[in-house]
C-alpha positions, 0 to 999 in steps of 0.5 A: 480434454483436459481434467483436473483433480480436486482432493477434497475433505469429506466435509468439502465434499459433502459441500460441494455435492450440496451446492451441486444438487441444489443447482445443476445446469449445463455440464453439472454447472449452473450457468455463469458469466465472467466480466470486465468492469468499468468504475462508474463517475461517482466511483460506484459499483462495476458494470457487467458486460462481457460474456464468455462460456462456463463450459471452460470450467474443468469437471470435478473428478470427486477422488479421496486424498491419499497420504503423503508418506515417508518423504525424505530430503535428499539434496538442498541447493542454495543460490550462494554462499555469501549474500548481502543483507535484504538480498534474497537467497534461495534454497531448492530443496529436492526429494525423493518422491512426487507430491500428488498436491504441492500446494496443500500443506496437510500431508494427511490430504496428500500434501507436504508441510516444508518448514525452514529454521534460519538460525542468524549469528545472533541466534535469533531465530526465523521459522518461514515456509517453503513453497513449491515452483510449478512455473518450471518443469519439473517443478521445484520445492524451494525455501526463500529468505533475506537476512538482516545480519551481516556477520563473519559467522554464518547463518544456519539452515534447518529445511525439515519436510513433514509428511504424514509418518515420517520428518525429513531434514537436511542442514546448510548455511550461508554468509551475510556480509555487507549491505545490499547496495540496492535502495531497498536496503532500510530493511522491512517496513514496520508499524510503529504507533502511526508511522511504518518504520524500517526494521534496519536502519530505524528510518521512516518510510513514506511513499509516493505512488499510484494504483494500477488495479487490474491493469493487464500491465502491473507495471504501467509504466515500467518500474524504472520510469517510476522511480526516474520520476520520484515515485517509490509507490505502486499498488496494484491487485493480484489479479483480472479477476475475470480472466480464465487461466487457459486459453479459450479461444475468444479473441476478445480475451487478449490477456495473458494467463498471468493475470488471471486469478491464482486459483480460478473455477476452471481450473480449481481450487487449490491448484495455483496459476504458476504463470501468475505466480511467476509473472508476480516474482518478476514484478517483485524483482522490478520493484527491488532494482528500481527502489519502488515499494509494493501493495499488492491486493490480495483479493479484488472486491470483484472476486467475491460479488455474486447478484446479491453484491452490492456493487452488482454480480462480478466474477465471482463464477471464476473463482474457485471457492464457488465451486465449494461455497454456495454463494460469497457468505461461506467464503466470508465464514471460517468457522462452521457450526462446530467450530472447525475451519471450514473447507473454504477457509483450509484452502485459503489459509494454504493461500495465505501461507503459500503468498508469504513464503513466496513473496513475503521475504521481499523488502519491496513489499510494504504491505497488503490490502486484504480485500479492496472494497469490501462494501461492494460484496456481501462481506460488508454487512456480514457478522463474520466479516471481521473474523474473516479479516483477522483470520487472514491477518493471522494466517499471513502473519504467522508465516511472515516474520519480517513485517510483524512488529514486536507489539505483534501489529502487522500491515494489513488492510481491508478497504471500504469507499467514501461513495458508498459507506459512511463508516469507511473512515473507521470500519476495520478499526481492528487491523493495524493499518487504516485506509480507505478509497475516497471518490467523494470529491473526484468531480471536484479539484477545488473539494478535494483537499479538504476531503483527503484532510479530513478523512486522515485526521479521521482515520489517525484518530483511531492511533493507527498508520492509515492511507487512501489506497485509491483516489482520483479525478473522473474526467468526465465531460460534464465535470470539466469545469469543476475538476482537472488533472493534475491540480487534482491529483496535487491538491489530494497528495499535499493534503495527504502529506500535511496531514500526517498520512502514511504515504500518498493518495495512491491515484488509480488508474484504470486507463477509463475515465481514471487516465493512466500516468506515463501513457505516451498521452500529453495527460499521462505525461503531466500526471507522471511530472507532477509527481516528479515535481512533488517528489523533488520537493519531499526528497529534501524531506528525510522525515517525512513519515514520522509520526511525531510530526504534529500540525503546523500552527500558521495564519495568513495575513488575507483569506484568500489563502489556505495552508497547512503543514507539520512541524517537529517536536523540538520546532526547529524544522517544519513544512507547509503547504499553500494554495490560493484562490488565484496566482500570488501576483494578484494578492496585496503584499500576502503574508503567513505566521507561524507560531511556536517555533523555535528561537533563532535564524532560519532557512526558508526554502520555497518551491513550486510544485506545480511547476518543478522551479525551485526560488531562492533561500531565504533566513529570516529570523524568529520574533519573540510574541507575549502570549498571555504570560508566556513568550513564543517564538514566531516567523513571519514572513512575505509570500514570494511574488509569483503567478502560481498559487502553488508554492511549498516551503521548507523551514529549518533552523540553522545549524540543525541537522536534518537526518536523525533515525527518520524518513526515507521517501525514496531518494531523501538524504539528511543535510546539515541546515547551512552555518550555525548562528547565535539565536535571537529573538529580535527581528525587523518583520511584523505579524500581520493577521495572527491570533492564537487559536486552539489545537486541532486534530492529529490530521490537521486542519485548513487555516484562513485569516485570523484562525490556526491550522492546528496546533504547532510543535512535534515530529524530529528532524523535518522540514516546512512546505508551503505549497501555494495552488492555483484551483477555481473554486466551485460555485 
């Protein structure tokens, strides 16, 4: 039989031993279930239905810890000497003696605080954390890194191991010379007002992407097949919440150890899954060769629901912190009565820690979700939760120096769903990045459009980067009438892009009613082309991200057209998006006008998204307009004859380039916007159905005949969209 050891604080223990005594059952447990969960329709909460033993989980073998004495370092090696920058390097630091806990820092419960200082030729200094790599045998204590510097001087390293009477060091050093030819070169993702901007080369980072939660495979599909398809973007929870870390006999359990939870209750707390841990770094390693950027879960809302949750009892019996919490509130509660830390949060601060040094170093990573769904678990409604949340900002933060920007905001987000809270929009207000997961309109292509629009604008109300960290259509006998893939898919990421979202809808995929893309299955495959179809479009949009882009001002000539885009500051480059209630053909000489551009010849370029066809370019030149005792500049301009009634467009001054210090979204490139001409304000081209209006939020608004889709002029280099859509309203 095998044993584990848990060496807990004598607080723990007391704990534990409560939590014991007031519920003994089969074994000194009491008895639990663990599940697979399955996403209601309407996004609601998660079935139970499966049942494993609890006699799986390992006894508790109640030792004292013993000290971490006298450690000393007596090698490091590194991986090389020279690498490139935004190139990982790491050290394997080798020691004298065994350290009984690996994975607690305190040397004083028999762990080991291994630190780096990474001196750069600048002399900017990096403190970071090292780990120790139990996925080998024998295990390996190691210090990972990427530098930003390239320099003819070296980089010096400072590896120090603290144990609990003694301090150990060793020095080394390395060389950075040149720029990792890789496409994750831009350097690490930092919030900057409402956008997320590379640490390197000031570029804006937008992405493209979809969410495969607990799918056994994280990479579905593969991360090559993504980025070969224009997605840069995948987002994915840590782990199967419900899945043991051994083997436990059931043929039921097909999934590997590698997707099971980083600590789990049979196992214990504080002992980490090297099998995830390992399984995780080869993710990480995929998404930097292909260009595809991470956000990873770092607790699935399944892994904190008792029977009490609001979303039904879910896997909370797997986790370890059961075992020295009574129920999800003391997992939520960092501070006991006296204002310590409680035991809960000690090992989730180890947690916390042992993620960054792990993992944080990776540019790949653009951010994390703290705790997806929090209103499905007890933590919602919680006074602590909202320390809960900052503790763990904090925790990660102070051991990631290469996301946290200088105004100390830091990527981090707890998540709550449309379907369920009215506040998810605004709650969290306190972290620095904003999201939320929006079922509101999943049986409805024709709604959600104006559902993802609003829910931006609200959030970029709050002045911060905000997202949708899942959405979907549910394919659902009963809706298909109402909904269908892809148009639902298309309609939720061009509302997202045009009103001023940090990156795309993030489509969940739970393989149920939530298909996955690239499947082999024919609605796979169209789930996986529009995105290539979409990201051929933003490719030639190389600021796309800036926050400074502001909705686009436009009205449409009939009201059976709808739109919406963004502009730059200077107006001379914008996007818009389009869709109809049938194909263009069918419409009587449609036209658009778009007010207060700047002066001068333009480029048009119209692009169908729904299918991939690109029509030809377009100049056409601006009109001047009174506009009370003022002039401004307007395009107008006739809808192309097609049967779609998708269609997006690019628009750009001639001679304006469009790369500046914005906009990455995967392969996006800056272009000079054909020959320079002289302005003019003369034109042969008309407005039809135009009207000055009044501003509308940062999100954006839908515009109609005769009213603006917010107010027109911002961003820095950019380009327009339109975006013309052919979805059955509902009735």
């Amino acid at each position: 039989m095998v044993s584990a050891h848990f060496l807990l604080s004598s607080s723990c223990l007391f704990l534990l031993q409560q939590s014991l005594a007031s519920s003994e059952g089969s074994a000194g447990f009491p008895p639990a279930l663990l599940v697979t969960p399955t996403r209601e329709a309407q996004g609601g909460p998660w079935q139970r239905h499966e049942q494993v033993p609890w006699s799986l989980r390992l006894p508790l073998v109640r030792t004292s810890p013993v000290a971490t004495n006298g450690v000393t370092i007596t090698a490091i090696q590194a991986s090389g000497s020279i690498v490139k920058a935004f190139q990982r390097i790491e050290f394997q630091v080798a020691l004298d003696q065994v350290i009984s806990r690996p994975y607690e820092t305190d040397p004083t419960l028999g762990g080991l605080d291994l630190q780096a200082t990474l001196t750069a030729p600048s002399g900017a200094i990096w403190q970071i954390a090292g780990f120790y790599d139990g996925s080998t045998t024998p295990g390996i204590w190691k210090v990972r890194f990427c530098p930003d510097e390239i320099s003819s001087t070296s980089w010096q390293v400072l590896i120090t191991a603290r144990s609990s009477s003694s301090t150990s060091s060793l020095t080394s050093g390395f060389l950075c010379q040149g720029l990792s030819s890789g496409v994750i070169n831009h350097g690490w993702a930092r919030i900057h007002t409402t956008g997320l901007q590379f640490s390197y080369d000031g570029s804006w980072f937008w992405g493209l992407g979809h969410n495969t939660g607990w799918q056994s495979q994280v990479e579905s599909p593969s991360a090559s097949v993504m980025a070969a398809h224009g997605e840069n973007l995948l987002s994915f929870w840590m782990a199967e919440p419900w899945e043991l870390q051994v083997t436990d006999g059931n043929p039921a359990h097909t999934v590997l150890p590698s997707r099971a939870p980083l600590e789990t209750a049979n196992i214990g707390i504080g002992i980490y899954n090297q099998d995830a841990c390992s399984y995780l770094d080869g993710v990480v390693a995929d998404a930097e060769a292909a260009g595809i950027y991470l956000v990873p879960t770092l607790w699935a809302h399944d892994e904190a629901q008792d029977a009490a949750a609001p979303f039904g009892n879910g896997s909370w019996s797997n986790n370890a912190y059961s075992l020295i919490c009574s129920s999800p509130t003391d997992f939520f509660t960092i501070q006991d009565v006296s204002g310590q830390p409680t035991p809960s949060w000690h090992y989730q601060q180890n947690r916390y820690r042992y993620i960054a040094a792990r993992w944080a170093c990776s540019p790949a990573i653009i951010g994390w979700v703290g705790m997806d769904e929090i209103d499905g678990t007890v933590g919602a409604s919680l006074s602590q939760s909202q320390s809960w949340c900052l503790g763990m900002r904090q925790a990660l933060s102070s051991w990631d120096p290469y996301r946290t920007a200088s105004s100390g905001a830091y990527p981090l987000v707890v998540t709550k769903t449309d379907t369920t809270s009215s506040d998810a929009m605004t709650w969290a207000a306190f972290l620095d990045l904003k999201a939320c997961d929006s079922y509101m309109s999943d049986a409805s292509t024709a709604a959600i459009s104006s559902t993802i629009t609003g829910e931006t604008a609200t959030m970029l109300s709050l002045g911060k980067p905000c997202f949708h960290g899942e959405f979907g259509a549910a394919l659902t006998a009963g809706d298909a009438a109402t909904v269908s893939q892809p148009d639902h898919l298309r309609h939720g990421i061009m509302a997202a892009l045009t009103a001023g979202a940090s990156w795309s809808p993030l489509l969940w995929t739970d393989g149920g009613q939530f298909p996955l893309v690239g499947d082999g299955s024919s609605l796979g495959s169209s789930l996986l082309s529009q995105f290539q179809f979409i990201a051929n479009f933003t490719a030639n949009l190389p600021m796309l991200g800036d926050p400074t882009l502001q909705p686009l001002s436009v009205t449409f000539s009939t009201s059976s057209v709808k739109g919406q885009g963004r502009i730059r500051t200077d107006a001379t480059a914008g996007f818009l998006w389009l869709y109809a209630n049938s194909s263009l053909s069918l419409l009587s000489h449609p036209r658009l006008t778009i007010s207060s551009v700047a002066a001068g010849n333009f480029a048009i370029s119209w692009y169908d998204v729904t299918s991939g066809n690109s029509i030809p370019l377009q100049t056409v030149s601006t009109i001047a307009v009174p506009l009370g005792l003022q002039t401004t500049n307007t395009l107008s301009l006739d809808l192309p004859a097609s049967s779609s009634s998708d269609l997006a467009l690019q628009f750009f001054l001639q001679g304006a380039t469009t790369a500046s210090s914005t906009g990455t979204n995967g392969t996006s490139s800056g272009t000079t916007s054909g020959t320079s001409t002289s302005n003019t304000t003369a034109g042969s081209t008309s407005t039809s159905g135009t009207s000055s209006g009044t501003s509308s939020s940062n999100g954006g608004s839908m515009s109609s005949s005769g009213s603006h889709c917010g107010l027109g002029v911002a961003g820095m280099s950019f380009l327009l969209l339109i975006y013309w859509r052919n979805r059955r309203l509902r009735s």
